[in-house]
C-alpha positions in Angstrom: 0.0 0.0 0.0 1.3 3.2 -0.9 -0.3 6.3 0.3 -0.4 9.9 -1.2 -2.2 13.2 1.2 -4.0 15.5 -0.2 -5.9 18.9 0.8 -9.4 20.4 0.1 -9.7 23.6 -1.1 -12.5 26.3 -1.5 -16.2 25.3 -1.1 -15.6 22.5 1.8 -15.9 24.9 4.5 -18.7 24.2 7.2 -19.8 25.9 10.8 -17.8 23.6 13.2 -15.0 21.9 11.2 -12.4 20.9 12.9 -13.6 21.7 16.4 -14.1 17.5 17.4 -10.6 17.4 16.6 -9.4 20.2 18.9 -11.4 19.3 21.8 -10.1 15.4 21.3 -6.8 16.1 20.5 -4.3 19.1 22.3 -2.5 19.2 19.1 -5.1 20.0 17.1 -6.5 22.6 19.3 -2.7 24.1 19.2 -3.1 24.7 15.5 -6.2 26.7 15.7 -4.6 28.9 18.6 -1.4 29.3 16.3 -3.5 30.6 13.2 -5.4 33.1 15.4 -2.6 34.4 16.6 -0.6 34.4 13.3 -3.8 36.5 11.7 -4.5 38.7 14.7 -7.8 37.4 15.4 -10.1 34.8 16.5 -11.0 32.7 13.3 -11.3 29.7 15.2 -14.6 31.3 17.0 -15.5 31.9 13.4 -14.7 28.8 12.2 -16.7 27.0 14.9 -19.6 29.7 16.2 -20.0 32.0 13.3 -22.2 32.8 10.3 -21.5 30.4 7.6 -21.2 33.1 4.7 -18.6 35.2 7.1 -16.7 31.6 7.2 -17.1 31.6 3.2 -15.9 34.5 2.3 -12.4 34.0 0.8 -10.4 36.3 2.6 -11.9 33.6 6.0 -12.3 30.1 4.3 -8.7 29.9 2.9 -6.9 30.0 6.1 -9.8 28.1 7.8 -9.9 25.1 5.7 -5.8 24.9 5.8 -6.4 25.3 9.6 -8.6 22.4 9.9 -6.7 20.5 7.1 -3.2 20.8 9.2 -5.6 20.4 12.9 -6.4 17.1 11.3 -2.7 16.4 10.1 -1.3 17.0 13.9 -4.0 14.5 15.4 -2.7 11.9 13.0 1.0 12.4 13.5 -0.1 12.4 17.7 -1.3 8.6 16.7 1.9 7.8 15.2 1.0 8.7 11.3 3.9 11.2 10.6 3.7 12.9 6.9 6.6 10.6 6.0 3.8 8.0 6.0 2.8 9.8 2.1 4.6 9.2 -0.8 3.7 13.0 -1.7 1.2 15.5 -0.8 -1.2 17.5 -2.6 -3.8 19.9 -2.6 -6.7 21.4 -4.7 -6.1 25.3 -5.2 -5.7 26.6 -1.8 -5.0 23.1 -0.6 -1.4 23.4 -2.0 -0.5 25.5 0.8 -2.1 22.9 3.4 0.1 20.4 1.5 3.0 22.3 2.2 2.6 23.3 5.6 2.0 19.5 5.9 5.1 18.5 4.6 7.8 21.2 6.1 8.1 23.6 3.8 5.8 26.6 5.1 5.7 27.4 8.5 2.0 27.3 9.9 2.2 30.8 10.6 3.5 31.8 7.4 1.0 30.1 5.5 -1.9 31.2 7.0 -0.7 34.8 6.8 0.6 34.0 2.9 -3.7 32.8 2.4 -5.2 35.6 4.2 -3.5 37.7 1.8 -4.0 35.6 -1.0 -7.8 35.7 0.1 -7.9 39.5 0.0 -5.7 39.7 -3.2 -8.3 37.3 -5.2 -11.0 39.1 -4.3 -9.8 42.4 -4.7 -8.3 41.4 -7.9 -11.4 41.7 -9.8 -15.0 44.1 -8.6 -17.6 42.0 -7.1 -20.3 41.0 -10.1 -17.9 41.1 -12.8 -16.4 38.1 -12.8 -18.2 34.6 -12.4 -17.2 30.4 -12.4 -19.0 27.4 -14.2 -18.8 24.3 -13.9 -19.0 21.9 -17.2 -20.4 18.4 -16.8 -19.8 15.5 -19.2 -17.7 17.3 -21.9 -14.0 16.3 -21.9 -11.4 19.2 -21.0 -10.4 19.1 -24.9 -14.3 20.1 -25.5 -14.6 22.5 -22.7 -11.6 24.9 -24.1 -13.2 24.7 -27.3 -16.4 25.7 -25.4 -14.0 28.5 -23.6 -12.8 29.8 -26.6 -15.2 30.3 -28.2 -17.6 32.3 -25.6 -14.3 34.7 -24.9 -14.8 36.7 -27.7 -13.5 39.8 -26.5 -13.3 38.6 -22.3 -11.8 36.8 -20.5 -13.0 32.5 -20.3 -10.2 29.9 -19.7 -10.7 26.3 -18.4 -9.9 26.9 -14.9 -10.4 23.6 -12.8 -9.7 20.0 -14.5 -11.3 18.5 -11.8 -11.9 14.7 -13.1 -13.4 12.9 -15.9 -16.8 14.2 -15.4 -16.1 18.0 -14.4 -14.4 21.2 -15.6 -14.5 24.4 -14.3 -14.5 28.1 -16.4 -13.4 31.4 -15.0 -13.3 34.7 -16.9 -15.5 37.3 -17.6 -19.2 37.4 -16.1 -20.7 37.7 -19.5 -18.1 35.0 -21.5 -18.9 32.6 -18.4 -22.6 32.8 -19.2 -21.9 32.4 -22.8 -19.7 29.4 -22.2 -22.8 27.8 -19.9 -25.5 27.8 -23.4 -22.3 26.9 -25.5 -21.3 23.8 -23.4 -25.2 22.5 -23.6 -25.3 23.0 -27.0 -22.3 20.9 -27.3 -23.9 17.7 -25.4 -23.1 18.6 -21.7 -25.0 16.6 -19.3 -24.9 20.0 -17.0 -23.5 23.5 -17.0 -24.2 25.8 -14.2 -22.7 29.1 -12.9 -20.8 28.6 -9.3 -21.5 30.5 -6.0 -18.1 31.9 -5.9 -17.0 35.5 -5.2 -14.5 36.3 -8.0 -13.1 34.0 -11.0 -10.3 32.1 -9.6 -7.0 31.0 -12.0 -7.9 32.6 -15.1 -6.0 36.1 -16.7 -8.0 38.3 -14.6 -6.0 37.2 -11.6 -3.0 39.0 -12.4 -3.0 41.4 -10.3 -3.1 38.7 -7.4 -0.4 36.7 -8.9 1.4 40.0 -8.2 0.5 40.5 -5.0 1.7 36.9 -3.9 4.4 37.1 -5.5 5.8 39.6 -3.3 3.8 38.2 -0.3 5.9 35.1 -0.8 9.4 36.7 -1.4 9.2 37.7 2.1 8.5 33.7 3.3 10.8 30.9 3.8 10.4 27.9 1.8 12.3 24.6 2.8 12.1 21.4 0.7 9.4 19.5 1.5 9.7 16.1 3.3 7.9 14.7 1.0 7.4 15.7 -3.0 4.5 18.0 -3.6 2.5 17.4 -7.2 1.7 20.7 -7.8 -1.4 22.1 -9.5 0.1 24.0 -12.4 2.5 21.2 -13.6 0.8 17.9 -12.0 4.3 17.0 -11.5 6.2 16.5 -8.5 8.8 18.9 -7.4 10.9 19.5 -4.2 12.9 22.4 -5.2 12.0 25.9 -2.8 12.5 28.2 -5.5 10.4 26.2 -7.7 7.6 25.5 -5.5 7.8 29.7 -4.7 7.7 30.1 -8.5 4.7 27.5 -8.9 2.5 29.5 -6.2 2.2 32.7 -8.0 1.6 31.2 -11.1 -1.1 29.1 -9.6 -3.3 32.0 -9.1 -3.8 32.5 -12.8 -2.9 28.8 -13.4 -5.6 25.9 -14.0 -5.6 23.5 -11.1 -4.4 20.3 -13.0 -6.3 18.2 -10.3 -7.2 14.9 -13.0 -3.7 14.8 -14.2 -1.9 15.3 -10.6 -4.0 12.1 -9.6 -3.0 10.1 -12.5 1.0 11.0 -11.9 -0.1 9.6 -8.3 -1.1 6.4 -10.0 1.4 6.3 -12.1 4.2 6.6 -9.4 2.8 3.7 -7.4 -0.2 5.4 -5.3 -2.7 3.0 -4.4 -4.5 4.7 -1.0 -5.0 8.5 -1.0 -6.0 10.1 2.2 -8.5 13.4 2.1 -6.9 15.5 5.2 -9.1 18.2 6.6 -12.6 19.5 5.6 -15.4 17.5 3.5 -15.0 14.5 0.7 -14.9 16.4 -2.4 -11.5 15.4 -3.5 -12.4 11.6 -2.8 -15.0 11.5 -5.2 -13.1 13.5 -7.7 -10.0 10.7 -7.1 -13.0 7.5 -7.5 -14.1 9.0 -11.1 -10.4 9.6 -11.7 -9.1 6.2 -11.3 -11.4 3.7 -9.6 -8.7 1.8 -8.3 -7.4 4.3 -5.7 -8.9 3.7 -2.0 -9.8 7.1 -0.4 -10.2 8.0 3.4 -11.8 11.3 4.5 -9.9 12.2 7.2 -11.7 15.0 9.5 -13.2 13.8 12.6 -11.5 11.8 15.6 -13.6 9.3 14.7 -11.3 9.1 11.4 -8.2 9.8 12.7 -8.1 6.8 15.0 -9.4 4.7 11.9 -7.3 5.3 9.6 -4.1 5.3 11.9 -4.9 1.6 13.0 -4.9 0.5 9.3 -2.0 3.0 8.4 
């Protein structure tokens, strides 16, 4: 059995993730007091008490879900499943930074700081209405740029999220996005529907976050991570700081090659891959990916002590 980590990202945020884990286990609770304190303020009592669409705004659910990702990451390693236990780590958008705070090469601190200001910088990037998301189901990624293409005209609409088999995302322009939706039916697609998101995540129009992180992350240290990382933008495993620094900022523009990063796990060897943190949405991305791969949703005590008695 060899085992690969990965890291939700955006849209598995809930009201009360991740507090089971901190009142069970002392390390997990010592995460959530080291990200309030890193940020200057008491997200966990968000996190765990609040309004679920202060918790969703981006600028909130980035360092939240990496909060409850690496809350769940500590419990394990307290039951004797170090990250050492992965062949490599990855993460879905945001979930790259969870992967590497997993693994060594970001300090907790740092990253939550680095995703509150890549929060901010996303949304800022591009005025509120302007900018919109869609998902595509049943056309092939080949199809779906087509489809892009095509409704860009003038705007902005790229292919933003290969998500599996079955699902790819568009970001651009409000008006291209809607275009895209009536071409991607007219092409055969099962579904095509606009996403409850805030701003159009890894398309052109977030250059002027890719900026922003770029100097946020000039100013962070990056170590090599204990394990390899397969990154987003590449779907290829890397190890290199400078590299991994490099990858971030282009990430924010950058589609999230989630399909392909799965199948260079299963092509290095990965047969288990373990969900760390909020929700199951990766897991069933990874089943229509490759059927063979086991998945564990790792984000209650309950699954901690599971999955460490058959790690």
């Amino acid at each position: 059995m060899t085992i690969a980590f990965v890291f939700p990202g955006q849209g598995a945020q809930t009201i009360g993730m991740g507090k089971a884990l901190a009142d069970s286990y002392p390390q997990a609770k010592a995460v959530f007091d080291e990200v309030d304190e890193a940020l200057g303020e008491n997200l966990s009592g968000l996190i765990w008490d609040g309004d679920i669409e202060t918790l969703t705004l981006t600028q909130n659910a980035q360092p939240a879900l990496m909060a409850t990702s690496m809350a769940a990451m500590r419990a394990l390693e307290s039951e004797g499943v170090a990250v050492t236990t992965a062949a490599c780590v990855a993460g879905h958008s945001l979930g790259e930074y969870s992967a590497l705070a997993a693994s060594g090469a970001i300090s907790l601190a740092d990253t939550a700081r680095l995703l509150r200001t890549r929060g901010l910088a996303m949304q800022s990037a591009v005025p509120v209405g302007q900018g919109a998301m869609a998902a595509v189901l049943g056309l092939d990624l080949a199809v779906v740029r087509e489809v892009a293409a095509e409704a860009a005209g003038d705007d902005v609409c790229e292919a933003a999220n290969d998500n599996d088999p079955a699902q790819v995302v568009v970001s651009g322009s409000k008006a291209a996005v809607e275009r895209a939706v009536d071409i991607a039916k007219a092409k055969g697609a099962k579904r095509a529907l606009l996403l409850p998101v805030s701003a159009p995540f890894h398309c052109a129009l977030m250059e002027p976050a890719a900026r922003v992180m770029e100097e946020a992350l000039a100013g962070v240290e990056i170590k090599s991570p204990v394990v390899p990382l397969i990154a987003n933008v590449c779907a290829a495993a890397v190890t290199d700081p400078d590299e991994i620094r490099a990858l971030l900022v282009e990430q924010v523009t950058g589609a999230v090659r989630w399909r392909e990063s799965v199948l260079a796990m299963a092509a290095d060897g990965v047969t288990e891959i373990w969900e760390i943190g909020a929700g199951k949405a990766l897991s069933g991305m990874i089943r229509r990916i490759d059927r063979s791969l086991a998945t564990k949703a790792i984000g209650t005590p309950e699954d901690v002590k599971s999955a460490a008695g058959n790690a």
